[in-house]
C-alpha positions as CSV (number, residue, x, y, z in Angstrom):
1,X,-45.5,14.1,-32.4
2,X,-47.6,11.2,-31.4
3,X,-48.3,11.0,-28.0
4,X,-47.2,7.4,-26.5
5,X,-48.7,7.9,-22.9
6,X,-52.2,8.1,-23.6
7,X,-52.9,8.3,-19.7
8,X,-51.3,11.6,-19.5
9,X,-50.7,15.1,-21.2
10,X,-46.5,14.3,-21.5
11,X,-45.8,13.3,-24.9
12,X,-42.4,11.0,-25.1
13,X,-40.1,13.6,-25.0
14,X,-41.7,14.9,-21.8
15,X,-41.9,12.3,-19.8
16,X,-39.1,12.5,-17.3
17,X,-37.2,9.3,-16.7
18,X,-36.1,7.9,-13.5
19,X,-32.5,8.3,-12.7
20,X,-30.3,5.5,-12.1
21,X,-29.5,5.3,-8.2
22,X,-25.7,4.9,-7.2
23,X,-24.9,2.6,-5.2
24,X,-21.7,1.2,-3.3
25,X,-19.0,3.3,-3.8
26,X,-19.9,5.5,-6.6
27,X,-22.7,6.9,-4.2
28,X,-19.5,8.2,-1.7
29,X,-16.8,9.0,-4.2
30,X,-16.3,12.7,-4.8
31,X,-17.2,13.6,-8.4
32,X,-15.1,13.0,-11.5
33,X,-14.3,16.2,-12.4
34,X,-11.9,16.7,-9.3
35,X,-10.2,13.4,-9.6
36,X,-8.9,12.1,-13.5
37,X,-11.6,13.0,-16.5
38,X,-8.8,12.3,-19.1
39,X,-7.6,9.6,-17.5
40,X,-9.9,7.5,-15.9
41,X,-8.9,4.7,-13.2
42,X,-10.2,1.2,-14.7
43,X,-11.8,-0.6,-12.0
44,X,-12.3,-3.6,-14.6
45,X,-9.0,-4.1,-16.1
46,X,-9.8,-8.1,-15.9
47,X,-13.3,-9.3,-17.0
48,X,-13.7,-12.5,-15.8
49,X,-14.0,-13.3,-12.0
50,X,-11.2,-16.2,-12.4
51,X,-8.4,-13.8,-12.4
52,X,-9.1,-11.8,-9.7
53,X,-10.0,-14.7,-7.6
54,X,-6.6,-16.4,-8.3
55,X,-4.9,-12.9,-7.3
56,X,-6.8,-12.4,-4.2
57,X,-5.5,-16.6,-3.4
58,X,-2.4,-16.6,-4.1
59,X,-1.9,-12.4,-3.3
60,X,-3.4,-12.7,0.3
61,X,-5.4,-15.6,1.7
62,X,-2.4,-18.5,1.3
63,X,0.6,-16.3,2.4
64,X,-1.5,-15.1,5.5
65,X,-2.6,-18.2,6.5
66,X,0.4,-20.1,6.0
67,X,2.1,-16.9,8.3
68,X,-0.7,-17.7,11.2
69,X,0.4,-21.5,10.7
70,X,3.9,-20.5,11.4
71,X,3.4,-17.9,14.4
72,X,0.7,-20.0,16.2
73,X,2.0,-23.1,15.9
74,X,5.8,-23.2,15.6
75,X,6.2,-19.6,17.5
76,X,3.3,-18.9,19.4
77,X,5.2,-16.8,22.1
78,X,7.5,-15.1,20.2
79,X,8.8,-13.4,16.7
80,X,9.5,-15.7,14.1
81,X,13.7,-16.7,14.2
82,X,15.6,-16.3,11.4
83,X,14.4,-19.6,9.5
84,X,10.6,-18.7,10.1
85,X,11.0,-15.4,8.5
86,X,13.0,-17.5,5.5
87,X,10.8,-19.9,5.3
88,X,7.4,-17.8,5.2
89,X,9.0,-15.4,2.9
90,X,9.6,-18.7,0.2
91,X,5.7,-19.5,0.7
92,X,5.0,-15.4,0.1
93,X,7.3,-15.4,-2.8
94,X,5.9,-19.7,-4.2
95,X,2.5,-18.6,-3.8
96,X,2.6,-15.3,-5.7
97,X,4.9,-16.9,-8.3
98,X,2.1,-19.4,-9.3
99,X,-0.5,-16.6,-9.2
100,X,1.6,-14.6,-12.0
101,X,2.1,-17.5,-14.1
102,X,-1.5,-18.6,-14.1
103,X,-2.8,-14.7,-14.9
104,X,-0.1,-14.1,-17.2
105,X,-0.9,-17.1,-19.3
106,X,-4.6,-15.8,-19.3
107,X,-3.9,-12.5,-20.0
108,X,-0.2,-12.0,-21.2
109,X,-0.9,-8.2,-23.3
110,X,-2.3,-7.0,-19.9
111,X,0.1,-7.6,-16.8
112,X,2.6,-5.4,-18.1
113,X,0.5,-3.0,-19.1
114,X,-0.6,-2.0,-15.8
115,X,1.0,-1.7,-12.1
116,X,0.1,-5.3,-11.8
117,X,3.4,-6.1,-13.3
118,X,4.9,-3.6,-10.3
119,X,3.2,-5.9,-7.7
120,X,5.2,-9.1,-8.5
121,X,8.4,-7.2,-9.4
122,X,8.1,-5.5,-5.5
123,X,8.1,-9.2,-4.4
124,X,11.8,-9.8,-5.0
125,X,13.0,-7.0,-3.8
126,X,14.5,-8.6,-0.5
127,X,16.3,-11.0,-2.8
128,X,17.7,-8.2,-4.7
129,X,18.6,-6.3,-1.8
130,X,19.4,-8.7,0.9
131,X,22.3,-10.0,-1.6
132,X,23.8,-6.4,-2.3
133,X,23.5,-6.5,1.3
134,X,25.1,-8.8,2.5
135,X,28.1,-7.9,0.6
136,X,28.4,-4.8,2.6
137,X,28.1,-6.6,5.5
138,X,31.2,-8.9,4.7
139,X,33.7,-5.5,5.0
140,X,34.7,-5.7,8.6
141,X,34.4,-3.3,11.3
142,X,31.7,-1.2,10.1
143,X,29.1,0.0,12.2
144,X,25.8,-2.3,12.2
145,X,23.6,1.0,12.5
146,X,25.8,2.5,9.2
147,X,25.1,-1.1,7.1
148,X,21.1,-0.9,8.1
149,X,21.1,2.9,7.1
150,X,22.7,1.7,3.7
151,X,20.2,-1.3,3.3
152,X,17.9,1.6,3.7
153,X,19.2,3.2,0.6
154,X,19.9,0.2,-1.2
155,X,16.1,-0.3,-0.6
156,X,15.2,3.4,-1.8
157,X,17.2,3.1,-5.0
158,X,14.9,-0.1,-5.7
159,X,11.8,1.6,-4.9
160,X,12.8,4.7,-6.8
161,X,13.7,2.3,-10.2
162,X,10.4,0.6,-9.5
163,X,8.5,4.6,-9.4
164,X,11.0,5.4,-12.9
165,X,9.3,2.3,-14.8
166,X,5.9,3.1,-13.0
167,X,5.8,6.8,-14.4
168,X,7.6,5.9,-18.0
169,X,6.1,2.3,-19.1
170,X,2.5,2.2,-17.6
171,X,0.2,4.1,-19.7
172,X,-1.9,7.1,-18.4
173,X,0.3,7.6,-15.4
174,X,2.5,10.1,-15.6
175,X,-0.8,11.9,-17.0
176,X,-3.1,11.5,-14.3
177,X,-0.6,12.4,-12.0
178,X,1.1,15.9,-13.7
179,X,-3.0,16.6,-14.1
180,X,-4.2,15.9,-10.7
181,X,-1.8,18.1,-9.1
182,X,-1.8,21.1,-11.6
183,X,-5.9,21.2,-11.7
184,X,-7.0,19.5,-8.5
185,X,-4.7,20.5,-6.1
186,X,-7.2,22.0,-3.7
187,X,-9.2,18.7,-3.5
188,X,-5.6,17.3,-3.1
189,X,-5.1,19.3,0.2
190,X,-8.4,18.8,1.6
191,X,-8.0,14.7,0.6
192,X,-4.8,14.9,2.5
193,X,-5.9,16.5,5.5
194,X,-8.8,14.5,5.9
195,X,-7.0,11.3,5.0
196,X,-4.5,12.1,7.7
197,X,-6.9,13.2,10.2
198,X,-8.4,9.6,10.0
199,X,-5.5,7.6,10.3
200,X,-4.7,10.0,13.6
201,X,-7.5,9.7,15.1
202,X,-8.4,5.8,14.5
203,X,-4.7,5.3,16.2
204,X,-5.2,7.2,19.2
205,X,-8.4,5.4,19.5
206,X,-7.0,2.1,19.1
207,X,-4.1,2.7,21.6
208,X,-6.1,4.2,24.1
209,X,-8.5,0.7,24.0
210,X,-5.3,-1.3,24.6
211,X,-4.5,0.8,27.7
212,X,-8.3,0.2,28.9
213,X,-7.8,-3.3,28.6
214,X,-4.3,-3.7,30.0
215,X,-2.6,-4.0,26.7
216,X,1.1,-2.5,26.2
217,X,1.9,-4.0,22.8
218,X,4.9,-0.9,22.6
219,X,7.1,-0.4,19.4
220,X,7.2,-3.3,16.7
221,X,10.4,-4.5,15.7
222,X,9.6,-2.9,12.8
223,X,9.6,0.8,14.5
224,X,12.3,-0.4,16.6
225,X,15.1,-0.7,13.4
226,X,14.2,2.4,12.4
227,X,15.1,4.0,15.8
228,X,18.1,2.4,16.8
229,X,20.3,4.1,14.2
230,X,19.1,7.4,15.7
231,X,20.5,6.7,18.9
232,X,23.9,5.6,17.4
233,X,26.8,7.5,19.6
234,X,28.5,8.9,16.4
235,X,26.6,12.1,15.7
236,X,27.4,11.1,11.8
237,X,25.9,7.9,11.9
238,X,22.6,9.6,13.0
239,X,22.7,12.1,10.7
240,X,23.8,9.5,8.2
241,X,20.7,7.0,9.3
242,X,18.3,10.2,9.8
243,X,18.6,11.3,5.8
244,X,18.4,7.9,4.6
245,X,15.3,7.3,6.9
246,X,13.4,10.4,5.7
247,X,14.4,9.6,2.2
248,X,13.1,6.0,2.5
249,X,9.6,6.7,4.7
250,X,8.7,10.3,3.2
251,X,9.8,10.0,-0.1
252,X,10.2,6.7,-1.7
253,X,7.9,4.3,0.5
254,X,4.6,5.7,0.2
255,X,4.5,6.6,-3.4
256,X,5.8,2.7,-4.6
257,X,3.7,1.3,-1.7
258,X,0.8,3.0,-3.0
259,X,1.4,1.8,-7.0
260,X,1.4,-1.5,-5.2
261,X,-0.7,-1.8,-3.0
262,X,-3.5,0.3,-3.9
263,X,-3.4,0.9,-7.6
264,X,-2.1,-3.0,-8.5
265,X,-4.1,-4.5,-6.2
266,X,-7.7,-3.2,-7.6
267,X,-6.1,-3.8,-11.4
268,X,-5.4,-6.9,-10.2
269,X,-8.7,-8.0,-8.1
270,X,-11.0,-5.7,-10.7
271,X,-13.4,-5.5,-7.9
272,X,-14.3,-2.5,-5.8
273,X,-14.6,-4.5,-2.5
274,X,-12.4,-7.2,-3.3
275,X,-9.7,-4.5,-3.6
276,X,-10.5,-3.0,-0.8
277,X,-10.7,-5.9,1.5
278,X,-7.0,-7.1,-0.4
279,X,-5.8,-3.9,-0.3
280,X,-6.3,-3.3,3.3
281,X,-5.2,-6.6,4.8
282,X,-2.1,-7.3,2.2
283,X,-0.9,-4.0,3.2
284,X,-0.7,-4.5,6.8
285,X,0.7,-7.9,6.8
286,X,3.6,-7.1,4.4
287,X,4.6,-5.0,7.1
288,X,4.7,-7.6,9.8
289,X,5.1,-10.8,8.0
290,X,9.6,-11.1,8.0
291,X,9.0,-10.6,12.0
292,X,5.6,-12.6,12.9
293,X,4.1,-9.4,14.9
294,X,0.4,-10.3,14.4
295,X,-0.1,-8.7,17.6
296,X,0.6,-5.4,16.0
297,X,-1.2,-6.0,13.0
298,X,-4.1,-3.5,13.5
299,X,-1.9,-0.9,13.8
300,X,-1.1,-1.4,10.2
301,X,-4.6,-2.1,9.4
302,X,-6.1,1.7,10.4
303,X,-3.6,3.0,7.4
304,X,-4.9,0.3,5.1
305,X,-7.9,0.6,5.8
306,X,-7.9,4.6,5.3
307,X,-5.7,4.6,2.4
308,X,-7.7,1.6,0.7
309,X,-10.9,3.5,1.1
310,X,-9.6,6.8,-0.2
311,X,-8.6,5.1,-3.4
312,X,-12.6,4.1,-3.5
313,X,-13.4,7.3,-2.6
314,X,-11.3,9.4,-5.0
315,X,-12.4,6.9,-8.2
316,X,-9.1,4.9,-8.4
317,X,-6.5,8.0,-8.4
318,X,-3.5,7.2,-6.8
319,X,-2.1,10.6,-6.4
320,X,-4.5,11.8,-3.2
321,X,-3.7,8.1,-1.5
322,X,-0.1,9.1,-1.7
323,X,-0.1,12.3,-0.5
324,X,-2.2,10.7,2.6
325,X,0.4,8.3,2.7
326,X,3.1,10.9,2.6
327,X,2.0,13.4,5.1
328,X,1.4,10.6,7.8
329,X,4.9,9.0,7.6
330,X,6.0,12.5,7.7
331,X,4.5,12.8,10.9
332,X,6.0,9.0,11.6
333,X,9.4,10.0,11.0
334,X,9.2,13.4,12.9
335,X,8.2,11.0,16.0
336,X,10.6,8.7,15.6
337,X,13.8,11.4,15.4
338,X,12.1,13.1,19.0
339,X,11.7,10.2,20.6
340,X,15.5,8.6,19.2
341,X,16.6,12.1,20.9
342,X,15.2,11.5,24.4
């Protein structure tokens, strides 16, 4: 063999080539063969730039800053009423609306191919179940702590028909998840301890800052639904409300809230950060936006900003951002039924 570097004694097969640096996240994400080999996460599901920017738009910026619009201007020293929750929900639901229609034209074989299809479907949920809803509430004389425990269900029926088409229409899903948990269940427990540890931690950080600065934000309205029914008179409307609850917060909410906001929001943004910034922000303000608590918006923001990251860290796979997601509202709910007992 002729020797091509005539300034050394390597010929070309010797000569030891420099190894691409990682940078971002793939220099912190843990290595492929714990996470989905098979069944890989696609962080590019959308080429062009266009489409993610026009998801991030209409996804996150407009809704949230048409929500600050309403809180700061029209109800800067309290909750939104009634018509500001309809009304910002109309701009939430307008502005996403236009975003599928514009990406769908662009990319019609894709959308409902992926969870992104599972993001805009999750958007009319209230509508779905605020009408069933209300038709319960119409029979008089039942207990208002009985109709919000079967809103809950209502909800978790929803959430578990959105999970059925997630694990039987969306390709590689059902996979990646039967696969994660049979082969990489260790990495699974250790993601999910450390995942949970985070979100622990950052809270009791956070809270103890408000108490140094004189801050007592307290329970969002939010926390405070989901307690009242626990404190109901009739021991089998708590029982009643404590089932539905756990059902709801441990078992149906984090898995859907992770297809949609983690693993739709990166198909949808196709870009690491983007995602992550989306991810994180869209998923605390969906959890404040009917009541207009942006004072208790961080509190939302340490678990989006955890879960988010994980989903970085563990290549795209859903299934350890769940289980994070899981075992904290666990821990949520176990709160909530001690302190509805005091």
């Amino acid at each position: 063999m002729n020797n091509l570097y005539p300034n050394n004694n390597l010929t070309d097969e010797e000569v030891i080539k420099p190894k691409n640096k990682k940078r971002g996240w793939e220099a912190i994400e843990i290595p492929s063969r714990l996470v989905n080999v098979n069944y890989p996460f696609d962080f590019k599901t959308y080429t062009k730039k266009s489409v993610g920017i026009i998801f991030l738009f209409t996804g996150l910026i407009i809704p949230l800053t048409i929500g600050l619009i309403l809180k700061y201007v029209f109800s800067p020293e309290s909750d939104f009423n009634s018509s500001l929750t309809l009304i910002n929900w109309l701009f939430y639901v307008i502005s996403n609306g236009i975003g599928f229609f514009i990406i769908w034209d662009k990319r019609r074989s894709k959308i409902f191919k992926t969870t992104l299809s599972l993001f805009y479907l999750y958007i009319l949920m209230p509508i779905i179940v605020s009408i069933i809803a209300a038709v319960f509430a119409m029979v008089p004389n039942v207990n208002s702590n009985i109709q919000f425990s079967i809103q809950i269900i209502l909800q978790s029926i929803f959430y578990g028909f959105m999970i059925f088409l997630t694990f039987n229409y969306i390709p590689d899903f059902k996979a990646r998840f039967s696969i994660t948990l049979k082969q990489n269940w260790k990495m699974f427990l250790v993601v999910i301890l450390v995942g949970f540890l985070a979100i622990l931690i950052l809270s009791i950080a956070y809270n103890q800052i408000l108490k140094a600065i004189g801050w007592n934000l307290g329970n969002s309205n939010n926390q405070e639904s989901l307690i009242s029914p626990l404190k109901d008179p009739n021991i089998g409307v708590r029982i009643f409300a404590a089932i539905s609850l756990f059902v709801f917060t441990v078992i149906a909410a984090p898995l859907l809230e992770e297809i949609v906001f983690r693993d739709a929001v990166f198909v949808g943004t196709s870009n690491r950060w983007t995602g992550w910034i989306m991810s994180m922000f869209l998923f605390a303000y969906v959890h404040i936006y009917q009541t207009g608590e942006f004072q208790s918006i961080f509190q939302y923001l340490i678990g989006g900003f955890v879960l988010a990251t994980a989903f970085n860290v563990c290549r795209g796979n859903l299934v350890y951002t769940w289980g994070i997601h899981a075992a904290y509202n666990l821990f949520s709910f176990i709160l909530i039924v001690i302190e509805a007992s005091q």
